[in-house]
C-alpha positions as CSV (number, residue, x, y, z in Angstrom):
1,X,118.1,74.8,115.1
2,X,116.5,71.7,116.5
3,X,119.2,68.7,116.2
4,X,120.0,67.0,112.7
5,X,117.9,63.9,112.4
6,X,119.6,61.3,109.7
7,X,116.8,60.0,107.3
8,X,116.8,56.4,105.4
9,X,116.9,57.1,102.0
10,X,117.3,55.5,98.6
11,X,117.3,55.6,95.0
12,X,114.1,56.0,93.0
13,X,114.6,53.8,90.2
14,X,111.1,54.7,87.9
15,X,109.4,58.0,88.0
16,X,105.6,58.8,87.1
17,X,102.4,58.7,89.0
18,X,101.8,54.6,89.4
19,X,105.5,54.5,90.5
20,X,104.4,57.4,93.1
21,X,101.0,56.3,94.0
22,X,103.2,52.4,94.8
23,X,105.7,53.9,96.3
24,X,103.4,55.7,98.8
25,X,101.5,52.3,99.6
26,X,105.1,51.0,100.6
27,X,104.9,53.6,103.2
28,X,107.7,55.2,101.0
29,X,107.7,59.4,99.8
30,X,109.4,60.3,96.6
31,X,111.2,63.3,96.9
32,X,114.4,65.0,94.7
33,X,117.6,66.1,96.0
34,X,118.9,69.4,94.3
35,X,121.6,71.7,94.6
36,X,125.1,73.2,95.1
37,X,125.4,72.4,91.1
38,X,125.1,68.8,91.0
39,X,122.4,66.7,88.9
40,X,119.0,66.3,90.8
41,X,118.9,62.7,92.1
42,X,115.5,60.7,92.6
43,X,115.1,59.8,96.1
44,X,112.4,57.7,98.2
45,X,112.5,58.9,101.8
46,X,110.6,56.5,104.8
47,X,107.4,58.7,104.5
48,X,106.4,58.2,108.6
49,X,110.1,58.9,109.6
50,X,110.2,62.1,107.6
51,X,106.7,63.2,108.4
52,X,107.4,62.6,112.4
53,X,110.7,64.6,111.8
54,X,109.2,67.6,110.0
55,X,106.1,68.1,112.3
56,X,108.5,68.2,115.0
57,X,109.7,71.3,114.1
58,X,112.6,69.6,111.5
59,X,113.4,71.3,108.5
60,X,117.7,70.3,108.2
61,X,118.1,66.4,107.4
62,X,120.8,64.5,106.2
63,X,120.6,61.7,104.6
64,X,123.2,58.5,103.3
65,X,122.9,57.4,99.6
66,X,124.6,55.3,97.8
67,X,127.9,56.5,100.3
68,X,127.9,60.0,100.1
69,X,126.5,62.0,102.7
70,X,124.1,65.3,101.8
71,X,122.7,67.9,104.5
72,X,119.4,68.8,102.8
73,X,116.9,71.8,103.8
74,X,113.4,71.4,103.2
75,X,112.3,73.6,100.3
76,X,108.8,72.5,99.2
77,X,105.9,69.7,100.4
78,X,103.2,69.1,98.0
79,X,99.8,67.8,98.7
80,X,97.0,65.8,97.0
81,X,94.3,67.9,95.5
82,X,92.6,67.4,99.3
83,X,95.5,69.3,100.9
84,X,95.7,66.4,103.5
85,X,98.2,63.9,102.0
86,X,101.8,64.8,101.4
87,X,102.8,63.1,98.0
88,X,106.5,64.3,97.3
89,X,109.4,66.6,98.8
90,X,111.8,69.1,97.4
91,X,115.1,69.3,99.0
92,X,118.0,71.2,98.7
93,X,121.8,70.6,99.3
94,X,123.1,72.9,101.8
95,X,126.4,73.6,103.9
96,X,125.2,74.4,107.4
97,X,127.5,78.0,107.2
98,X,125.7,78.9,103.7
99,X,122.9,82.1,104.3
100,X,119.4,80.5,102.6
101,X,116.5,82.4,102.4
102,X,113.9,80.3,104.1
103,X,110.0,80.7,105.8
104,X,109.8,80.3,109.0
105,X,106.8,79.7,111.3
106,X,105.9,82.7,114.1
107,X,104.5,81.4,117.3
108,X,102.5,84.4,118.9
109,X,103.5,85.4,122.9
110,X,101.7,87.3,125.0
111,X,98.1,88.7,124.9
112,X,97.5,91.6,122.7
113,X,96.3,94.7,124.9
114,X,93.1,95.1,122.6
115,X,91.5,91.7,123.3
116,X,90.7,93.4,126.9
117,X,88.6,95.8,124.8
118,X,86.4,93.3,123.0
119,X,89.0,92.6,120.0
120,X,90.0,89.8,118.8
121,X,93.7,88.1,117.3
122,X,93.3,87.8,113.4
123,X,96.4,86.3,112.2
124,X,97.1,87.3,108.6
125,X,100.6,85.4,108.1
126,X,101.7,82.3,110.1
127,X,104.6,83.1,108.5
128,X,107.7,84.6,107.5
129,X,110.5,84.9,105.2
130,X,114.3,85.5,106.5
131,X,117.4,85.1,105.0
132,X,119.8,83.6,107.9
133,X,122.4,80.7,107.9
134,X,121.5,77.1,107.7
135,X,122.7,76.5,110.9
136,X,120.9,79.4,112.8
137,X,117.5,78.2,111.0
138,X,114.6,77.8,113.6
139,X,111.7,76.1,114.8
140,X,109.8,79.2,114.7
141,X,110.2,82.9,115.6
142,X,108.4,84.3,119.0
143,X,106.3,87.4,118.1
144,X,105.7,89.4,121.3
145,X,101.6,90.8,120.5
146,X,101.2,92.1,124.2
147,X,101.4,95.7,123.0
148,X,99.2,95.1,119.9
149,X,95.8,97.4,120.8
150,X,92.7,97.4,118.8
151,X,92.0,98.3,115.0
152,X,95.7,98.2,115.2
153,X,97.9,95.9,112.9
154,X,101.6,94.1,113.3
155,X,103.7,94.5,110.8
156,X,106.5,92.7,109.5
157,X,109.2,94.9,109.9
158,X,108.1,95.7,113.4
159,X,108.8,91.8,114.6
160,X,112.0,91.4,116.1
161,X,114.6,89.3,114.5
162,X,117.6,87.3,116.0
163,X,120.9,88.8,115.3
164,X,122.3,87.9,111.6
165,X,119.0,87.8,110.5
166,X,117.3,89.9,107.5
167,X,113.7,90.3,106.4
168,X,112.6,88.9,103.1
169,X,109.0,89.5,103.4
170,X,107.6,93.3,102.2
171,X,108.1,95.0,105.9
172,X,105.0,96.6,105.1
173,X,103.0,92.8,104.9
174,X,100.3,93.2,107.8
175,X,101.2,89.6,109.9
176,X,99.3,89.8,112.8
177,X,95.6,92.3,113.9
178,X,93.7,93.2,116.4
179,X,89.9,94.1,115.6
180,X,86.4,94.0,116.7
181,X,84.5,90.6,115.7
182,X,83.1,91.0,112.6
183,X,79.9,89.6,113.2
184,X,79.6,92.4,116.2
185,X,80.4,94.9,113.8
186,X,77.6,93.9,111.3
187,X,75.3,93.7,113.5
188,X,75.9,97.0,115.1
189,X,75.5,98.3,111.4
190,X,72.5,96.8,110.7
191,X,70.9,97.9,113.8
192,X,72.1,101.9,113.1
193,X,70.9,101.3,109.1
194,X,67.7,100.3,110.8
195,X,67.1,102.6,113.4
196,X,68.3,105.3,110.5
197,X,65.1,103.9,108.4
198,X,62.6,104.2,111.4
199,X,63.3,108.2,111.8
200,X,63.2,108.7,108.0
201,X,60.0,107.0,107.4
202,X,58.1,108.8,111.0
203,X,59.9,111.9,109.4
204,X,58.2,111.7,106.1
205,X,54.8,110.4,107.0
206,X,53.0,113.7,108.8
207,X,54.3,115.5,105.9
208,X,52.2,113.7,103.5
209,X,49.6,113.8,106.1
210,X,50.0,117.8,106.0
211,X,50.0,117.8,102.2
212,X,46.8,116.1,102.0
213,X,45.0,117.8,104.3
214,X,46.1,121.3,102.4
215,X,44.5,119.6,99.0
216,X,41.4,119.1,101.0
217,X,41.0,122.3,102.2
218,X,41.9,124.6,98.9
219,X,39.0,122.1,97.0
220,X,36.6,123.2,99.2
């Protein structure tokens, strides 16, 4: 787990979207602190501090409010309609010993054996979801691909896991493929539908040719 960065925080005083919307042009990010049975408390977080924090790989903060210290895990970010702007935080009281059930981010190593026979990587989760202890909580998970061959498919429960770890996601969940570009593959299609067409219709036309011909003859 990367190292415990301490954020600024304070006291959100009114709630609603104009407090929000002037809160953010203070460079300030509402968020609510949850938990461990205790009331959720309204908090505004710097919104650059935590941002920097959590793109470096940061999901464990603690914070100092009004004297009492919480260690907080990162449960949910939400976005403006554009998906570009975080607007608010969800965070969770945690003891650092506690197991959580958390997603983590999979970093792929290696190349995948099939890209050397015209495939190509299509990752279907960035993701995963464990169940480990706060402390153990990583950056991301390593996912070794080097034995992935074509038209083949990763699946969860195949990716290895540190020790005291435990799947959460379906083991069956396809994360990570290997297959032929799509466009090649529609193309090559197209091509055999045509060349299928061609030999159908030079099939067809001396028969008609033959047909006529008989008509011709028995009129006569």
């Amino acid at each position: 787990m990367p190292e415990t960065v301490v954020l600024k925080a304070g006291i959100r005083e009114q709630s609603g979207t104009k407090s929000s919307v002037a809160l953010r042009q203070q460079g300030k990010l509402p968020a609510v602190v949850y938990g461990h049975k205790k009331e959720p408390v309204s908090i505004t977080l710097d919104e650059r501090e935590f941002l920097d924090s959590l793109h470096h790989g940061n999901r464990i903060f603690d914070i100092d409010l009004a004297g009492a210290k919480d260690t907080l895990l990162v449960k949910d970010i939400q976005y403006d309609y554009l998906g570009d702007t975080v607007i608010h935080a969800d965070l969770m009281r945690v003891d650092l010993n506690e197991r959580v059930k958390v997603e983590v981010m999979i970093k792929l190593v290696g190349t995948a054996a099939g890209t050397h026979m015209g495939g190509i990587i299509e990752e279907i989760m960035n993701r995963i979801e464990v169940e480990c202890a706060v402390r153990d909580i990583p950056e991301f998970l390593p996912v070794d691909i080097k034995g992935l061959e074509l038209d083949k498919t990763l699946r969860a429960a195949e990716i290895e896991l540190p020790a005291g770890f435990v799947l959460v996601t379906d083991p069956n969940a396809g994360v990570i493929g290997c297959h032929e570009p799509k466009a090649i593959v529609a193309e090559e299609d197209a091509a055999e539908a045509a060349e299928g067409a061609e030999v159908a219709e030079g099939a067809t036309e001396p028969e008609v040719i033959t047909e006529k011909k008989e008509e011709e003859e028995s009129s006569k």
